[in-house]
N, CA, C and O atoms as a GROMACS GRO file, in nm:
protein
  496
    1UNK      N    1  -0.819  -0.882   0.173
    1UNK     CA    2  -0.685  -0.850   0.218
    1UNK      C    3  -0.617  -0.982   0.250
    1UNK      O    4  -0.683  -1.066   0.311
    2UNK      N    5  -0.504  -1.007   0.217
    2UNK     CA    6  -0.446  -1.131   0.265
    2UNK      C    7  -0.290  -1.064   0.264
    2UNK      O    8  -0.247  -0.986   0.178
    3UNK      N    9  -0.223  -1.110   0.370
    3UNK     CA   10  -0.122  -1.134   0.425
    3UNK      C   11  -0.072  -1.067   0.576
    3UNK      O   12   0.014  -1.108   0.654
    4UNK      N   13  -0.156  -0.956   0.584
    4UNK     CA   14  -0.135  -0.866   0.695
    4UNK      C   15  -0.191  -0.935   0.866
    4UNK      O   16  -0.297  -0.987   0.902
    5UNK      N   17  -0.079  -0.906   0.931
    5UNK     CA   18  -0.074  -0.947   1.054
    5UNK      C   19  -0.016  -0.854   1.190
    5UNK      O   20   0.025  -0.743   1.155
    6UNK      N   21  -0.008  -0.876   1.305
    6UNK     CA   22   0.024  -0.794   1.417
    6UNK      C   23   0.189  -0.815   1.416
    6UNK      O   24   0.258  -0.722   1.457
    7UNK      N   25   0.254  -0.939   1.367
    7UNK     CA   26   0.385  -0.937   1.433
    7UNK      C   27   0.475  -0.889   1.280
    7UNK      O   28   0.484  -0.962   1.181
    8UNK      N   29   0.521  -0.783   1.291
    8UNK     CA   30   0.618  -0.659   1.220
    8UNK      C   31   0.697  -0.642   1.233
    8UNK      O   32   0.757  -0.570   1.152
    9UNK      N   33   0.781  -0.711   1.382
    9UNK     CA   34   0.941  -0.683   1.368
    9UNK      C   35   1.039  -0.734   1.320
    9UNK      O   36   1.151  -0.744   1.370
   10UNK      N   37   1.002  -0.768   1.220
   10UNK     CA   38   1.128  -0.848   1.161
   10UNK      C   39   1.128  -0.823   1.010
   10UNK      O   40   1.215  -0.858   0.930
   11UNK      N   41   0.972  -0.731   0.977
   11UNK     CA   42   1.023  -0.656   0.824
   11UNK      C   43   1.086  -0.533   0.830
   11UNK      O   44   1.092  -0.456   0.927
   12UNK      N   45   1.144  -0.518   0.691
   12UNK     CA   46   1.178  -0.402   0.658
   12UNK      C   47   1.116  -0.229   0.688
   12UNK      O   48   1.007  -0.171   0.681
   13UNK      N   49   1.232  -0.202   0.718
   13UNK     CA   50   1.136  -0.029   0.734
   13UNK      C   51   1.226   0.044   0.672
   13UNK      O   52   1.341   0.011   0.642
   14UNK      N   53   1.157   0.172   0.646
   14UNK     CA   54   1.208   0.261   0.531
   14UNK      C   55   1.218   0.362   0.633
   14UNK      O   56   1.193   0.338   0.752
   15UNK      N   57   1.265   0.508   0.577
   15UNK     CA   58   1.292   0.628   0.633
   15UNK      C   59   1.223   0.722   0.610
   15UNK      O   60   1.243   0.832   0.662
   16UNK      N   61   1.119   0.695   0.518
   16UNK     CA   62   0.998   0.796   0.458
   16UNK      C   63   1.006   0.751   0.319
   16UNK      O   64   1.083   0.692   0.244
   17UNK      N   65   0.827   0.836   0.319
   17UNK     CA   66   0.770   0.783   0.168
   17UNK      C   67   0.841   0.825   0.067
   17UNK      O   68   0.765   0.810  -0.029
   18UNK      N   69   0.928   0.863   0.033
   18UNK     CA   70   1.041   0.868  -0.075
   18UNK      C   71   1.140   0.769  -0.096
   18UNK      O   72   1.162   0.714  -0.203
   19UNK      N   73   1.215   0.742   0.041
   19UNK     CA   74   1.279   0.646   0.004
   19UNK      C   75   1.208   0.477   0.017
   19UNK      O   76   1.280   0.378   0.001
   20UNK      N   77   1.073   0.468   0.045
   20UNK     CA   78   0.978   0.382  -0.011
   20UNK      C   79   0.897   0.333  -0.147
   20UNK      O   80   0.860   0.222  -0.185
   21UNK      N   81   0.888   0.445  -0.194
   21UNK     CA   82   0.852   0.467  -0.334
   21UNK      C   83   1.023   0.455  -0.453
   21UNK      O   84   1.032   0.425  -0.572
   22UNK      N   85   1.094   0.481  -0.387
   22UNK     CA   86   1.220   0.484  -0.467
   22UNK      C   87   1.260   0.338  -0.501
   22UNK      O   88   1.281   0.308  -0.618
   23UNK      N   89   1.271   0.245  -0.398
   23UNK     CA   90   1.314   0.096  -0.356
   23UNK      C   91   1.178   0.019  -0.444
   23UNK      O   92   1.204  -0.073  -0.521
   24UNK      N   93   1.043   0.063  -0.427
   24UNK     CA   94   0.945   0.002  -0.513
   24UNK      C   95   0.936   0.043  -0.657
   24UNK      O   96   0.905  -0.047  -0.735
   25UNK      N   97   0.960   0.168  -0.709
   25UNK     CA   98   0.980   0.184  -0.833
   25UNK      C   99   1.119   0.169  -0.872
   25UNK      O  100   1.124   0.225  -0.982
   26UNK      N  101   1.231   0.126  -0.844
   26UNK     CA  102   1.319   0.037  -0.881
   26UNK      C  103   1.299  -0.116  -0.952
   26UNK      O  104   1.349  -0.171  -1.051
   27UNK      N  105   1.167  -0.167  -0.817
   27UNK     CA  106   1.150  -0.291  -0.859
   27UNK      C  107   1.057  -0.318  -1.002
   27UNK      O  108   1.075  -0.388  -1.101
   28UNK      N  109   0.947  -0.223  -0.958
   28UNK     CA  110   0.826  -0.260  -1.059
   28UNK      C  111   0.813  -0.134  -1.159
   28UNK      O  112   0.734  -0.137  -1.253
   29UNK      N  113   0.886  -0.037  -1.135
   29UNK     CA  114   0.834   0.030  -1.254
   29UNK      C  115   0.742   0.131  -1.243
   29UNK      O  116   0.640   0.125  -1.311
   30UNK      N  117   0.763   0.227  -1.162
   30UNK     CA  118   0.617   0.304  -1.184
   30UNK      C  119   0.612   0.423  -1.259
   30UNK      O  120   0.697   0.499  -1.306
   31UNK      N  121   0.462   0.418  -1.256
   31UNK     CA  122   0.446   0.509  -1.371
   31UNK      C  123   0.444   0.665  -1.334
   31UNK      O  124   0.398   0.703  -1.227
   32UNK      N  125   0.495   0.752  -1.426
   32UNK     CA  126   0.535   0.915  -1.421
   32UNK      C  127   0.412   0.958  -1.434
   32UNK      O  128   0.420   1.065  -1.373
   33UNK      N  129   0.296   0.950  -1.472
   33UNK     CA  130   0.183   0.985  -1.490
   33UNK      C  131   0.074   0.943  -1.385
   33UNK      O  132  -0.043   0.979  -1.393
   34UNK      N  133   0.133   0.850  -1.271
   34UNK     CA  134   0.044   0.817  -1.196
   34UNK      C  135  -0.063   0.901  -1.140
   34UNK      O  136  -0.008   1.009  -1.114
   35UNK      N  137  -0.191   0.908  -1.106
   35UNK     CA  138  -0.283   1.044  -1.027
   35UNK      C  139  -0.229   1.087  -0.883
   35UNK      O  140  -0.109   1.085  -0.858
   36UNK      N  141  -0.294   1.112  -0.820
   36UNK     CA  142  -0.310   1.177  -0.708
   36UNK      C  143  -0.389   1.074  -0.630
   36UNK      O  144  -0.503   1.033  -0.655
   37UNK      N  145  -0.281   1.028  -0.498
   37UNK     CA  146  -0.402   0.926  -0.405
   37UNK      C  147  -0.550   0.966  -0.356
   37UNK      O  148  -0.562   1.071  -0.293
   38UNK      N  149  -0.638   0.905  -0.375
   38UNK     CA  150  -0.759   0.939  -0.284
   38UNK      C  151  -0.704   0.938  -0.131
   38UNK      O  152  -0.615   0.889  -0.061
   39UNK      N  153  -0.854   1.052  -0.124
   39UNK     CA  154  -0.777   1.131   0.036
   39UNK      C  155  -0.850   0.966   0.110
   39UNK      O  156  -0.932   0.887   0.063
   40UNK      N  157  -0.775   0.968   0.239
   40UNK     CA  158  -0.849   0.827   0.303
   40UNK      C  159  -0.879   0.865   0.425
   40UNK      O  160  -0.803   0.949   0.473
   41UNK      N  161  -0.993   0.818   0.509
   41UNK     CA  162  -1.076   0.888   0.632
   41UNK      C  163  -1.114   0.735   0.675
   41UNK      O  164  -1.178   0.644   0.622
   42UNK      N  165  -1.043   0.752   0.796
   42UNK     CA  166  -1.067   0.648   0.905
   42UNK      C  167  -1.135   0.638   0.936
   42UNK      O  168  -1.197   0.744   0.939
   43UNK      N  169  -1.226   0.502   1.002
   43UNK     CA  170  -1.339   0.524   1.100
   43UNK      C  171  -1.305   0.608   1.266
   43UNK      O  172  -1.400   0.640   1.338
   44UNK      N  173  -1.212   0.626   1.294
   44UNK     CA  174  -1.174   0.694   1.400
   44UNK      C  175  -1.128   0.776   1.393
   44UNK      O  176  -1.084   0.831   1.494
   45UNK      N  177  -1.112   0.835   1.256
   45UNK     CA  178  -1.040   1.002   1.248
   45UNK      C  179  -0.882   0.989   1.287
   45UNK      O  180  -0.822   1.089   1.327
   46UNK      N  181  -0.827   0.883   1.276
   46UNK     CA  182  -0.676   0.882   1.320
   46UNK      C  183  -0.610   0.902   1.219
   46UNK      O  184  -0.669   0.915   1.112
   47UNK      N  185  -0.455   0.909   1.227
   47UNK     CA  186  -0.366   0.935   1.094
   47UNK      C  187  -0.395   0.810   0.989
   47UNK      O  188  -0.445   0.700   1.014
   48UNK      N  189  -0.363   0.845   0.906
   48UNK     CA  190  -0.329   0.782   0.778
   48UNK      C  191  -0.175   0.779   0.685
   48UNK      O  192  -0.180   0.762   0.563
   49UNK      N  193  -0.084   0.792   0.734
   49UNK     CA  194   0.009   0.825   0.653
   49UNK      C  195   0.043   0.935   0.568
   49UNK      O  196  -0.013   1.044   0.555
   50UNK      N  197   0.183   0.869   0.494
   50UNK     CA  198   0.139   0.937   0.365
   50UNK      C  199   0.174   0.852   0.272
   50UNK      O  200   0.251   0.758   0.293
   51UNK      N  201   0.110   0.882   0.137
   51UNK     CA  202   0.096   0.769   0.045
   51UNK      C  203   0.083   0.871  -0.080
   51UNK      O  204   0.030   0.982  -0.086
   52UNK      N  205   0.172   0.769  -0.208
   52UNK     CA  206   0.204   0.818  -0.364
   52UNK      C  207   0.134   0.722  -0.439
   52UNK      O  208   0.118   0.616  -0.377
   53UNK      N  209   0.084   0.725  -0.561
   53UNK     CA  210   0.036   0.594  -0.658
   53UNK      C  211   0.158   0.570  -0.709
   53UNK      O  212   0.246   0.656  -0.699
   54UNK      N  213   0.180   0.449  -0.769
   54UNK     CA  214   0.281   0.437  -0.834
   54UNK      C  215   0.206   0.424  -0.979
   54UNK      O  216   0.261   0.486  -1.071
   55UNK      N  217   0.088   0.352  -1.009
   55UNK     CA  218   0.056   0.344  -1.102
   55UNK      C  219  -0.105   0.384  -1.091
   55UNK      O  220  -0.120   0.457  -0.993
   56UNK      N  221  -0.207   0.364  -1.147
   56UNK     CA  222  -0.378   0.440  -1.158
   56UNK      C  223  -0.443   0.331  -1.044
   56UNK      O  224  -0.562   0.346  -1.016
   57UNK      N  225  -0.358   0.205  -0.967
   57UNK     CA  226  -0.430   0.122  -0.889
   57UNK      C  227  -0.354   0.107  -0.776
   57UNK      O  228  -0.405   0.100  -0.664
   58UNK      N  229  -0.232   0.101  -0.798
   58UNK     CA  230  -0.140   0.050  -0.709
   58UNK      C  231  -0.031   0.169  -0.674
   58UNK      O  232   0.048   0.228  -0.747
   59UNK      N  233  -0.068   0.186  -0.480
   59UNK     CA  234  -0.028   0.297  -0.380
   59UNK      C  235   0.086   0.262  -0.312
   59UNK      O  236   0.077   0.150  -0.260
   60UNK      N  237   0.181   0.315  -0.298
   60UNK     CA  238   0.300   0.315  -0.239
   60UNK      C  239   0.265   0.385  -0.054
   60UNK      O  240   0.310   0.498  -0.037
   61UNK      N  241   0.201   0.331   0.055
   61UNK     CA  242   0.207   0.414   0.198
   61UNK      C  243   0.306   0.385   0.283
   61UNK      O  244   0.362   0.278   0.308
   62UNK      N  245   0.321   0.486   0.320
   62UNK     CA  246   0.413   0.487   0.441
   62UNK      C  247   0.395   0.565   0.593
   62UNK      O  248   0.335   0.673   0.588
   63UNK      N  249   0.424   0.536   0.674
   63UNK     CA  250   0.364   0.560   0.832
   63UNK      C  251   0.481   0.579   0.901
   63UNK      O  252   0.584   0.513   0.884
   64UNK      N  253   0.461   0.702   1.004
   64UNK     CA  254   0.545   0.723   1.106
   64UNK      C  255   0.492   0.668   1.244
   64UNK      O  256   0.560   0.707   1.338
   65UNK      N  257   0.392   0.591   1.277
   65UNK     CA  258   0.302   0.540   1.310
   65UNK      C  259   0.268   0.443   1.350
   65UNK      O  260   0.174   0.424   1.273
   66UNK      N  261   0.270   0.327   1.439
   66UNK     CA  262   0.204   0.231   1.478
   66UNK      C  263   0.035   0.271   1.472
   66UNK      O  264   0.021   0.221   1.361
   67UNK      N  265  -0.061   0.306   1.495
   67UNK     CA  266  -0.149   0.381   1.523
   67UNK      C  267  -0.225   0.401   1.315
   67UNK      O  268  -0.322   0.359   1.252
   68UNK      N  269  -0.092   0.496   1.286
   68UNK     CA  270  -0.198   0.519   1.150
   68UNK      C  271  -0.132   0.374   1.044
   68UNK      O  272  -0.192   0.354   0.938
   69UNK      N  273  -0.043   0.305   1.072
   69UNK     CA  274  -0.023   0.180   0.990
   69UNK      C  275  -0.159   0.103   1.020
   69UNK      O  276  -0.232   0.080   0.924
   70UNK      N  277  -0.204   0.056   1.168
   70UNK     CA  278  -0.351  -0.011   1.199
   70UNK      C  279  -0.447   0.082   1.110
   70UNK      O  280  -0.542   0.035   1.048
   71UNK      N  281  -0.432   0.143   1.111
   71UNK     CA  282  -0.589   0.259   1.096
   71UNK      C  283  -0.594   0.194   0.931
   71UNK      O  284  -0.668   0.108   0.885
   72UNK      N  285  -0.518   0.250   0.886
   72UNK     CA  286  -0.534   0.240   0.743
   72UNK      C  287  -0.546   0.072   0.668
   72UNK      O  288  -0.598   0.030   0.565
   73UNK      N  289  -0.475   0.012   0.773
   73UNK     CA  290  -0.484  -0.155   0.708
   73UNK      C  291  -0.637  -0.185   0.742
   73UNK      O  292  -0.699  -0.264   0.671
   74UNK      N  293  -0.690  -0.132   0.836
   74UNK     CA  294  -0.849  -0.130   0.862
   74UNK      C  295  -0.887  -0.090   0.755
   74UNK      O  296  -0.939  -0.153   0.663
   75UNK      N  297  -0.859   0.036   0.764
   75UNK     CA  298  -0.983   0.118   0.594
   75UNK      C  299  -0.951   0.022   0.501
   75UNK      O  300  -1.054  -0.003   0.437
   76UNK      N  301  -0.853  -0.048   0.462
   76UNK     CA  302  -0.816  -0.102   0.325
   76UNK      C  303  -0.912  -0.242   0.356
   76UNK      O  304  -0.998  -0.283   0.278
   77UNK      N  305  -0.878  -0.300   0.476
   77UNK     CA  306  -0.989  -0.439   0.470
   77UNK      C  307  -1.156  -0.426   0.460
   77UNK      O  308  -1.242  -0.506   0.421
   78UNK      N  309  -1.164  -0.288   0.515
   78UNK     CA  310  -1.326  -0.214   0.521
   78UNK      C  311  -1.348  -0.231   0.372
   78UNK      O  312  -1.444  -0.286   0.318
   79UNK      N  313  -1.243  -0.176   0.318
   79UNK     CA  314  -1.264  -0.113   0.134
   79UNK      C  315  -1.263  -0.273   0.060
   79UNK      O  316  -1.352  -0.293  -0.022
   80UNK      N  317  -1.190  -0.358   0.080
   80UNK     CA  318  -1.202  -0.496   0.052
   80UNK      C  319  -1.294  -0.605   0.087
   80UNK      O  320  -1.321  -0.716   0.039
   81UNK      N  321  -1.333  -0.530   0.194
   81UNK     CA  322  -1.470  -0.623   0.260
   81UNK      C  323  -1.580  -0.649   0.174
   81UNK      O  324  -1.623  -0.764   0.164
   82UNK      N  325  -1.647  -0.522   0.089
   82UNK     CA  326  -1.769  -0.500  -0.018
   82UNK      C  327  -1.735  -0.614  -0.126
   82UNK      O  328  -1.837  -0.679  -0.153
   83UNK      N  329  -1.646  -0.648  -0.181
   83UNK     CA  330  -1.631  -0.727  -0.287
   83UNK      C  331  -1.495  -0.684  -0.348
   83UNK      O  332  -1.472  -0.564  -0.363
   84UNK      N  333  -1.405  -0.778  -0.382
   84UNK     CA  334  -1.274  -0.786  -0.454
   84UNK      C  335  -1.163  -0.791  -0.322
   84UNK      O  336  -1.204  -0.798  -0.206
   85UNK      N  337  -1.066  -0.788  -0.344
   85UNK     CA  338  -0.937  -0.777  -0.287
   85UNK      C  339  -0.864  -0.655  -0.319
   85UNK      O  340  -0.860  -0.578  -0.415
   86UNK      N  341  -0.799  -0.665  -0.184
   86UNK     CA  342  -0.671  -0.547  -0.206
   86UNK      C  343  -0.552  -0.645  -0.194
   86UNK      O  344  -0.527  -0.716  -0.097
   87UNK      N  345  -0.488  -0.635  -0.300
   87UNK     CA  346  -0.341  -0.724  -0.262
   87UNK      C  347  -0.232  -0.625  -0.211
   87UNK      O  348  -0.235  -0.504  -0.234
   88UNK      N  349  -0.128  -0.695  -0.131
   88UNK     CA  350  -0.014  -0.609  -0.082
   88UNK      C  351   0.102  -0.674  -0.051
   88UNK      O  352   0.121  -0.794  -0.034
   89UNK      N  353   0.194  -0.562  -0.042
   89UNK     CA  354   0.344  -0.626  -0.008
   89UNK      C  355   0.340  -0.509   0.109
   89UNK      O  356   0.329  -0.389   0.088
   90UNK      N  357   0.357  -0.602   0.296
   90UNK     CA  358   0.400  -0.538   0.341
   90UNK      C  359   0.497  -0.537   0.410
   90UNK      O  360   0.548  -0.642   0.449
   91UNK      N  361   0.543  -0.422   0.438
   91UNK     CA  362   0.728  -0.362   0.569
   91UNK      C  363   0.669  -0.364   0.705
   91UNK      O  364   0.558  -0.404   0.741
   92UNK      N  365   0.794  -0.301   0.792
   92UNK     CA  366   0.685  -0.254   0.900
   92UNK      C  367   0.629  -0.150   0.948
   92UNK      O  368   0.566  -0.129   1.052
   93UNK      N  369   0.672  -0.055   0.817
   93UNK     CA  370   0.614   0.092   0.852
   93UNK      C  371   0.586   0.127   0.726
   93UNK      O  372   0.636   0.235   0.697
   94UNK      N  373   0.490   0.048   0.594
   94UNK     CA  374   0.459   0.076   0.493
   94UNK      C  375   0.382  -0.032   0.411
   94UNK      O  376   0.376  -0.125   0.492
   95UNK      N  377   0.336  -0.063   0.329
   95UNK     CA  378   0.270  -0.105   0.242
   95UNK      C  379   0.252  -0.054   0.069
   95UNK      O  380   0.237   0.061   0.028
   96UNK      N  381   0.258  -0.163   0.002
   96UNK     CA  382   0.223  -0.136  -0.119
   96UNK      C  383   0.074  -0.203  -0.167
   96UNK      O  384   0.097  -0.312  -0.220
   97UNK      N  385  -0.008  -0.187  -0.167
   97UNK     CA  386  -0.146  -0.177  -0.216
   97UNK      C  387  -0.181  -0.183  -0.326
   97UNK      O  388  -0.150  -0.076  -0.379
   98UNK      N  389  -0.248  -0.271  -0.422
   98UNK     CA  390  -0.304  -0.256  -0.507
   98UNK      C  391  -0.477  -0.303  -0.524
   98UNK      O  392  -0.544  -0.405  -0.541
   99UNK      N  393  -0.492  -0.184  -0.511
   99UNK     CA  394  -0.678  -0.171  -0.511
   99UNK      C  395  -0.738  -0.152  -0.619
   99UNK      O  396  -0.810  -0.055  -0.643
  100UNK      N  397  -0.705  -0.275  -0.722
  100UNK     CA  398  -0.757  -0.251  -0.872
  100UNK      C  399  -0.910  -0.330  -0.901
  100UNK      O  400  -0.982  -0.302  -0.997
  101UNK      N  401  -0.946  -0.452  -0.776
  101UNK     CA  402  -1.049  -0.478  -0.759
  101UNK      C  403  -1.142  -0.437  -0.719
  101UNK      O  404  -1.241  -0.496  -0.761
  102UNK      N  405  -1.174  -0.309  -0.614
  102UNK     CA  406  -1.241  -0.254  -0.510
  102UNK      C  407  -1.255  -0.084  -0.626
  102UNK      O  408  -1.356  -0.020  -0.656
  103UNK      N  409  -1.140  -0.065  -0.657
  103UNK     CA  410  -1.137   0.100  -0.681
  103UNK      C  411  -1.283   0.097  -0.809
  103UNK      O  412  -1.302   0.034  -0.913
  104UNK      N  413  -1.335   0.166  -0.758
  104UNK     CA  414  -1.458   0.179  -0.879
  104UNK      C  415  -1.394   0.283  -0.968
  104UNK      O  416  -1.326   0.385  -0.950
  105UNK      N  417  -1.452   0.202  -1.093
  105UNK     CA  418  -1.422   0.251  -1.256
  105UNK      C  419  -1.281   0.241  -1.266
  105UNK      O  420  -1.238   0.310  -1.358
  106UNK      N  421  -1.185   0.176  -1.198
  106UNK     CA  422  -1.094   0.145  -1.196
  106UNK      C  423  -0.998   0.039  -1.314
  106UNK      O  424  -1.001  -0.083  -1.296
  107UNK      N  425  -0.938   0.081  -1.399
  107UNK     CA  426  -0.861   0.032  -1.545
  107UNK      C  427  -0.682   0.047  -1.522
  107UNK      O  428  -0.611   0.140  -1.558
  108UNK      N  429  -0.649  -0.059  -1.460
  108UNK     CA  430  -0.507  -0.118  -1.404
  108UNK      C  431  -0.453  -0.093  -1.560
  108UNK      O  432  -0.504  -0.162  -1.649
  109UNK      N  433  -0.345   0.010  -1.597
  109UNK     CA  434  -0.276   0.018  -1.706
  109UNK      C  435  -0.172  -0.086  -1.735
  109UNK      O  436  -0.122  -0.093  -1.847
  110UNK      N  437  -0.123  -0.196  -1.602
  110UNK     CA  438  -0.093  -0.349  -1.592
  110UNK      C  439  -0.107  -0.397  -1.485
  110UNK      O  440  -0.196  -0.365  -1.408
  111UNK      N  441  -0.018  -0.484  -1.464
  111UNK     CA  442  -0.038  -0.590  -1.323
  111UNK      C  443   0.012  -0.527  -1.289
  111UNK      O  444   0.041  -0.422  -1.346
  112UNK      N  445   0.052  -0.565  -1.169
  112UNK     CA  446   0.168  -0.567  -1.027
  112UNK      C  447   0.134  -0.691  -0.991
  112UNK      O  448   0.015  -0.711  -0.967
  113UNK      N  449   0.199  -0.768  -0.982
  113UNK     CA  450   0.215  -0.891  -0.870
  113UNK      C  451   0.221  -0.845  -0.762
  113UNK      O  452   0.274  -0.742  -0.804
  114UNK      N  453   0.215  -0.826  -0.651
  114UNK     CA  454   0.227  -0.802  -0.503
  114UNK      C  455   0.366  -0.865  -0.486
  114UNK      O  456   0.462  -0.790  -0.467
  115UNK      N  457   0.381  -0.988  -0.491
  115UNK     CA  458   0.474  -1.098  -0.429
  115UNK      C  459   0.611  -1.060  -0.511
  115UNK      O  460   0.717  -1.118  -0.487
  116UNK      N  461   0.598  -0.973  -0.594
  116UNK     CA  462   0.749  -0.945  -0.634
  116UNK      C  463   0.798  -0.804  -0.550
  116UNK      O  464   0.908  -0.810  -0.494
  117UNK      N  465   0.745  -0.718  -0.545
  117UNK     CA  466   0.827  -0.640  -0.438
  117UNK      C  467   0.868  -0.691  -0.302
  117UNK      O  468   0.968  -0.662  -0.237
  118UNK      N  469   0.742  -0.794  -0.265
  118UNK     CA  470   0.743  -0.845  -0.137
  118UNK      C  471   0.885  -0.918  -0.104
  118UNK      O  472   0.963  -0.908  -0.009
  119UNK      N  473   0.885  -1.000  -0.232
  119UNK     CA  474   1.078  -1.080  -0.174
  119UNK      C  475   1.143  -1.000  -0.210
  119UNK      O  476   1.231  -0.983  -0.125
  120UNK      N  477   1.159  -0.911  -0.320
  120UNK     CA  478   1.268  -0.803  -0.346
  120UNK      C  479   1.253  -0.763  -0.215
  120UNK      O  480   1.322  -0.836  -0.143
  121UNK      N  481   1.195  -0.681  -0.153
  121UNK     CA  482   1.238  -0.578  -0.067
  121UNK      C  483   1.255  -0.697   0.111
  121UNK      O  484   1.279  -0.660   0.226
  122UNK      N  485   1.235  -0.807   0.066
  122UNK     CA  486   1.264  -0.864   0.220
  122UNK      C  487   1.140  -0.872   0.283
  122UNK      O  488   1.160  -0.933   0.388
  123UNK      N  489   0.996  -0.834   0.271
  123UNK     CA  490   0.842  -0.855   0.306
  123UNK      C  491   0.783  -0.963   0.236
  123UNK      O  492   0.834  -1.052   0.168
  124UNK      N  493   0.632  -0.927   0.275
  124UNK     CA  494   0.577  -1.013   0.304
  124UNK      C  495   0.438  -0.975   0.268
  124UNK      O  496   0.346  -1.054   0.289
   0.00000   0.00000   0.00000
């Protein structure tokens, strides 16, 4: 995981995972065929958001949440810890994720740069 930190007030926040996913597939393109996110389970059983793929690697989340934004940037460094990276662009009540290193049997239909939604949308 690289870039994620405690101090958040000064990125961008959205109004829900629609108009999060809308502002990111503007930028990059996502795909109409994307799957269905894997369900995600905290080590503490706390929220998780909610979250769309945009493409077969790379997740669009969003949080109403202080609480399930931590939770889940945990699971994602847990899930990055074993081997590979998760890259991201994050707000302060969302993240874009791409877990094309970690996701087993996992075949990225392209890139995502991280760092281009990140200055488009004003993150980081």
């Amino acid at each position: 995981m690289a870039g994620c930190s405690e101090d958040t007030e000064e990125l961008p926040v959205f109004d829900s995972l629609e108009a999060t996913y809308q502002a990111v597939n503007e930028i990059v393109g996502c795909s109409d065929d994307a799957p269905e996110p894997a369900d995600k389970r905290t080590a503490s059983g706390g929220p998780t958001g909610e979250s769309v793929m945009c493409t077969s690697t790379v997740e669009v989340l969003w949080f109403d949440s202080d609480e399930a934004r931590q939770d889940v940037y945990e699971l994602l460094a847990d899930t990055a810890g074993a081997g590979g990276s998760v890259y991201f662009a994050e707000g302060r009540n969302w993240f874009v994720a791409d877990g094309a290193e970690v996701v087993v049997g996992a075949v990225p239909e392209r890139s995502i740069d991280m760092e281009q939604p990140a200055e488009a949308l004003g993150a980081r």
